[in-house]
Phi, psi and omega in degrees: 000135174300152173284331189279337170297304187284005161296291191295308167311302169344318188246054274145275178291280192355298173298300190311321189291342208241313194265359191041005189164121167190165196274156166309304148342298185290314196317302177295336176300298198293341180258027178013077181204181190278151169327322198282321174301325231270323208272343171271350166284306191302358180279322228268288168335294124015301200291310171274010160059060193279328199198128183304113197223122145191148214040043195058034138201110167344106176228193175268096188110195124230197176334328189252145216304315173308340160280340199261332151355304195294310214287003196265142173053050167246015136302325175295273171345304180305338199252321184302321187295313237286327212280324188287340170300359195235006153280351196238150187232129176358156148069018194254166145273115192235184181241161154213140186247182193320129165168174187266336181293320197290314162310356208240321168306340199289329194285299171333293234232070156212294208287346201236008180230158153256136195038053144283127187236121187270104154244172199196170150242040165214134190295333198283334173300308212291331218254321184285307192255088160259337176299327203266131177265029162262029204251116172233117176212168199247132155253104180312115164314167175158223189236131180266124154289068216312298173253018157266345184064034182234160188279110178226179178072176219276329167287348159272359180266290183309318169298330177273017180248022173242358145274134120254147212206160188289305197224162177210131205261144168191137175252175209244178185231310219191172189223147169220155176273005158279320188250356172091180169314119200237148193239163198266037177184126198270346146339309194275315208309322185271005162277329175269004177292290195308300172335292162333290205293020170224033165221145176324280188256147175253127151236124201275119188246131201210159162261169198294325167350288184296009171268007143246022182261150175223125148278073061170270167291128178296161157241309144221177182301153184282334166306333197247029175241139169265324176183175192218144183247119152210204169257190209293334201272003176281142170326110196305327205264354168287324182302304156340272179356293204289302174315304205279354181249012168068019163276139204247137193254111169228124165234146189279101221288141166227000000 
């Protein structure tokens, strides 16, 4: 993809994301390009299930949560996977748990490694790069979440003590300098707890947003974190923080 396509899908959702629903007819006006550009970028979306298109009209996402997730800031997102691929190396094996930055590194390091094996405990990763036929992944068992679509509880605690690994990928709800990074569920928060305990490093991909968001739940201590992917807007006194607890801070211009 061109840098000038992916400006343009970029504001492409920014609108559908803004207006939730709009026509096609209006779409192509406000992005001034033809019905013809317009319905092959929307394919392109589609495919990766950011956004809904029918009956000459566009909406964000769908029905289901993890898709409409995907579609909000996902450029921002897009750039944060791209900056966590390049932490990972050929032939390596990594876990990644549930989350949209994390669907979207997964699609990264398919399309851009070699003999990479993704292991995860989300149905929804395994199901999003299924297309791709370099796709190799192990999906971890458990108790099914229907919408977020991911794998929890003590049979995903068990599968995951039959992996080790360098590294685990993990996305974020929210953040407290008390509770550490936090999650909107307690379910997911002990899979990825479980998870930690079979990788070296956890590394966390969150947009800066969510350094002013709190979540329900912790996920883990800032001692069981190596580093965190987010962009450029996180707050300089989060950064500190972050830093002064010997967590490597990379961030992504948007």
């Amino acid at each position: 993809m061109t840098d000038k396509q992916s400006e343009r899908q970029k504001k492409m959702l920014d609108i559908i994301v803004r207006e939730n629903r709009v026509e096609v007819a209006a779409l192509a006006e406000m992005m001034g390009v033809s019905k013809v550009t317009l319905r092959k970028d929307l394919d392109r979306l589609e495919e990766r299930g950011i956004i809904r298109h029918e009956k000459g009209l566009v909406f964000p996402g769908s029905s289901d949560d993890m898709n409409n997730r995907l579609g909000y800031h996902y450029d921002t997102k897009r750039k944060i996977a791209r900056r966590a691929s390049g932490l990972v190396r050929d032939g390596e094996a990594v876990m990644i748990e549930s989350g949209s930055c994390c669907a979207i590194l997964a699609e990264e390091l398919t399309l851009n490694k070699r003999e990479l094996r993704i292991i995860t405990n989300s149905a929804f990763i395994a199901a999003y790069i299924r297309r791709l036929p370099q796709a190799k992944i192990v999906l971890l068992g458990g108790d099914y979440q229907t919408d977020a679509q991911v794998m929890v509880g003590p049979v995903t605690r068990l599968c995951a003590q039959g992996f080790t690994v360098e590294k685990l990928f993990v996305g974020a709800d929210g953040f407290s300098p008390g509770s550490g990074f936090t999650g909107n569920d307690h379910m997911r928060s002990e899979a990825v707890r479980d998870m930690a305990k079979q990788a070296g490093r956890v590394i966390i991909l969150t947009e800066s947003e969510k350094f002013s968001k709190q979540g329900l739940v912790p996920l883990l201590p800032f001692s069981g974190i190596s580093a965190v992917i987010t962009d450029n807007a996180i707050p300089p006194d989060k950064e500190r923080f972050l830093t002064g607890r010997g967590i490597e801070v990379y961030k992504v211009e948007i």
